[in-house]
N, C-alpha and C positions, 0 to 999 in steps of 0.2 A: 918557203913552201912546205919543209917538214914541219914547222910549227902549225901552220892553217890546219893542214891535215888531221892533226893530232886533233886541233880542235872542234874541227868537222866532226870529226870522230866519236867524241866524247857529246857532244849535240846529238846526232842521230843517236847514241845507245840510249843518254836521256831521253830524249823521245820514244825510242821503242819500250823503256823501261817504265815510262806515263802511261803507252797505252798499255802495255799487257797489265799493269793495276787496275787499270779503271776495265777490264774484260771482265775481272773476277767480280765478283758480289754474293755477299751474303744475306741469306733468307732465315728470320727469324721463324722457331717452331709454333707450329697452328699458323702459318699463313701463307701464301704464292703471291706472287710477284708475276701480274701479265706485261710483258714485253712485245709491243709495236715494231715495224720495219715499215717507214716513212707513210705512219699514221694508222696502217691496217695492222688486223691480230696475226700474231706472229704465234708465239706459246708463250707457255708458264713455265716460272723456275719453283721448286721445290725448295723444303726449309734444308738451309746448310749453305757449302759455300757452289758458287755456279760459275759458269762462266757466260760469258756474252760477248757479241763481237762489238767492234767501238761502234759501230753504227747502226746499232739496236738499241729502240731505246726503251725504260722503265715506265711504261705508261703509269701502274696504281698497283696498290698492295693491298689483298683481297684476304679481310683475318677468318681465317675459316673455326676460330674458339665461338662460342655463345657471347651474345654480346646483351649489355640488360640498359633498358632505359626507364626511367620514370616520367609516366604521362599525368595531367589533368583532365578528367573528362565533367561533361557538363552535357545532360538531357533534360527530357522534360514526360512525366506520363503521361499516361491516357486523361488523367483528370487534371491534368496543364500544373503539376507541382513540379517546382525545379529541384532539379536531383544533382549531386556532384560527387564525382568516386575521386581518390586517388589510384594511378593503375600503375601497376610492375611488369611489364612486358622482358620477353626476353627471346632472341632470334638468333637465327645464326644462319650460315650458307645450306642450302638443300645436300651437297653433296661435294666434295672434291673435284667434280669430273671436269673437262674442257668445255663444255657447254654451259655448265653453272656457271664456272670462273668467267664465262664473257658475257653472262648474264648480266653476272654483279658488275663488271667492268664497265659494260657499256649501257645499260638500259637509262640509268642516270649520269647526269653531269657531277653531279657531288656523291657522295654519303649523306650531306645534309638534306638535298633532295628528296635523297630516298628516305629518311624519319621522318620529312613530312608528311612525305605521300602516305607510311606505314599510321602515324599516326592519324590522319585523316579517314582512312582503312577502319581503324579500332574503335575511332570515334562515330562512325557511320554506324559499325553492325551496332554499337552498343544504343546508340540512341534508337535505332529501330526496333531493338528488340523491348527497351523500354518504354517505349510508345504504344506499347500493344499493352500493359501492366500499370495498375495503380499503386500509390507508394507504399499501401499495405503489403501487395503482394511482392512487390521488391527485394524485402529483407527475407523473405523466403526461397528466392530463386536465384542467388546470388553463384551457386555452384553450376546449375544450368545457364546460364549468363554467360559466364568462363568457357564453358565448352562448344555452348552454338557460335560464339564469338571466336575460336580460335578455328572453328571446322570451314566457317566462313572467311574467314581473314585469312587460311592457307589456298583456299581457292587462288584466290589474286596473286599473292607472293609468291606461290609458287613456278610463275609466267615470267617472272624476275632474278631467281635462282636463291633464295631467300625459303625460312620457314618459321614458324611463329614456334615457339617450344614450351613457352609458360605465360599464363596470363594471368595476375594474381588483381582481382578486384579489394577493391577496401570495403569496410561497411557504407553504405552511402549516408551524404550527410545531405539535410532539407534546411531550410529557409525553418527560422522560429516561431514564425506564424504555423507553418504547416507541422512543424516537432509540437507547439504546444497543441494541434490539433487531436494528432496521433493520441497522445498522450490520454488526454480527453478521450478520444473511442475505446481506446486500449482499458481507461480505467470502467465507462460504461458500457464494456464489453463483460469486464472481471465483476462488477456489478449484477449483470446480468443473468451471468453464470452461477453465481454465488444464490440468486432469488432462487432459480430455480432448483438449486441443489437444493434450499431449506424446503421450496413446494414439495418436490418428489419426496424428502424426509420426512413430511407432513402427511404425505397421502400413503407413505408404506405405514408410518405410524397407525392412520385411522383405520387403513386397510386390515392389520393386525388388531388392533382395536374389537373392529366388527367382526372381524374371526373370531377374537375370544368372546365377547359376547354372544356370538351366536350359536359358540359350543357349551356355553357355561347354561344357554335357555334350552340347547339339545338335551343336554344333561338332565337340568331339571325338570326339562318337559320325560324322560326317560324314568325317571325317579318318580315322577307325579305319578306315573302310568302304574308305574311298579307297583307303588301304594297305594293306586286304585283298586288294582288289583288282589291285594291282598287284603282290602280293607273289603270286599265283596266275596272273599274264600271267606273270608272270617264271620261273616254276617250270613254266608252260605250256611255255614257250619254251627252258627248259633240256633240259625230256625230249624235246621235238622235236631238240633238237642229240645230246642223246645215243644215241637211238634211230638219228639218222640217221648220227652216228661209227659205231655198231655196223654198222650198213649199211655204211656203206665199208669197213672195217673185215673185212667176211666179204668184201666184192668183191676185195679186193687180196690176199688171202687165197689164193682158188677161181683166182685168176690168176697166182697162182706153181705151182699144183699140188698144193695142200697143201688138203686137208679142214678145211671150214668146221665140223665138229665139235668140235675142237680150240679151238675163236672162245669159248663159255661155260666152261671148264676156265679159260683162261688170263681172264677177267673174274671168276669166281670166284675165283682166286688176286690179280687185284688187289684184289678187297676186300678176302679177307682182309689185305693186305698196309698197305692205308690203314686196318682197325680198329685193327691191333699198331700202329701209325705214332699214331694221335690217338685211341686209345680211354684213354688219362689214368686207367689201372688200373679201369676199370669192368668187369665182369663181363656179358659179352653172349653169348648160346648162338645156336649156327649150327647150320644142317643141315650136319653133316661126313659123311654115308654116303656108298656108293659111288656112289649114280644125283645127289647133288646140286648139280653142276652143271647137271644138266638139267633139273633141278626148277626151278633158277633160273633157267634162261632161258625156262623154260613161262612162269613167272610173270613176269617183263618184258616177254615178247609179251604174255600178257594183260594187263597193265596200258596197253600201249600202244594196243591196242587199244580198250580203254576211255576212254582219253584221247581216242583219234581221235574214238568215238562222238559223247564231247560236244560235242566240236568244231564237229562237221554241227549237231548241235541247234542 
């Protein structure tokens, strides 16, 4: 009977010494551990060592670090060109609290679940937002892309206890039809650009062009004037010397005794004498009758006359 005992004995302390091991449990850091009592939420244990009674159980281990996946996505634009990103998503729990933890715990039956659903999520905003854009405009919006996509994809997730933290798109990649497309606009794009730089270079050229010739005809038309000008003081000032030779010319004349009538007879014969001298075989007709000397001195006083006028103006 002493020996059963002993053995009895040594059985129950093993046994209480199974279960008080299996009460404790440790909680690796960045994650909780939700615990169930016969199927319903009970609480969470914290990172380190816990305790637990044997008939609570470990339902799931909730990692509250940033967790990162890589996805394939596959759209299509507005002008039906298939489009293909590589994506870097990276998420983690909304928060520590008891209601996030039973979020992530129970809203799905796996973790794998939930990446589909997440990626199904990613893949919805991204294709609708590239449905509304052609694949030109694509490679320019690729930073606004990222962001309507995560503002939208936090909406949902965060009904789950989850939050999107980074969304890294790739450059997208096109079908070789649609690359050698690109290609082709891009270069008859740079083509075009290029015409029109030489036109615009073309038309400031001409424009400069016609500026300086039309300053260079300013000028000359300025200079022509100038020397019109001076070529009629000069011609002003010869007929004042001449008119006033002819003046003296009759004084010195009427002062010897001799008739100032004689004065247009002998200026009439120097003309004629300087056309025979430099008229260079030209054929020039003159008043030769009898009164033409005094036809031509009528007409010298009236032009002198006329000179004077304008003079006073």
């Amino acid at each position: 009977m002493y020996g059963l005992g002993i053995s009895l004995l040594i059985i129950i302390l093993v046994v209480v010494l199974i279960l008080l091991f299996t009460c404790f449990t440790s909680v690796s850091q960045g994650s909780v551990v939700v615990i169930t009592l016969f199927g319903k939420y009970r609480r969470m244990l914290q990172a380190g060592l816990n305790f637990k009674f044997p008939w609570e159980k470990k339902y799931r281990t909730v990692s509250l670090q940033n967790i990162s996946q890589n996805l394939q996505l596959t759209a299509t634009t507005s002008n039906q060109a298939l489009v293909k990103f590589d994506t870097t998503i990276m998420y983690s729990a909304l928060d520590s609290s008891d209601e996030t933890v039973k979020n992530i715990a129970f809203k799905f039956i796996s973790n794998q679940d939930f990446l589909r659903q997440l990626q199904a999520i990613v893949e919805n905003e991204v294709r609708t937002l590239i449905a509304k854009h052609t694949q030109q405009e694509i490679l320019g919006i690729k930073d606004e892309l990222q962001i309507e996509v995560l503002e939208k994809a936090n909406a949902s997730l965060k009904d789950w206890g989850w939050k999107l933290s980074s969304l890294q798109i790739s450059v997208p990649r096109f079908g070789e039809e649609v690359e050698r497309s690109m290609e082709s606009v891009v270069a008859s794009i740079n083509e075009r650009t290029a015409a029109e730089n030489r036109g615009e270079a073309l038309k400031i050229q001409a424009t400069k062009e016609a500026e300086a010739k039309g300053r260079a005809l300013e000028i000359e038309a300025e200079a022509e004037k100038n020397a019109s000008k001076l070529r009629g003081e000069g011609m002003a000032e010869f007929r004042r010397a001449m008119f006033q030779g002819i003046a003296d010319s009759a004084s010195v004349i009427e002062q010897k005794g001799i008739s100032s009538d004689i004065l247009p007879i002998l200026m009439y014969m120097d003309t004629l004498k300087d056309i025979a001298k430099d008229g260079q075989g030209k054929i020039i007709f003159i008043d030769g009758g009898i009164g033409a000397p005094d036809r031509f001195m009528e007409q010298i006083v009236s032009l002198n006359k006329s000179i004077q006028s304008n003079d006073v103006k």
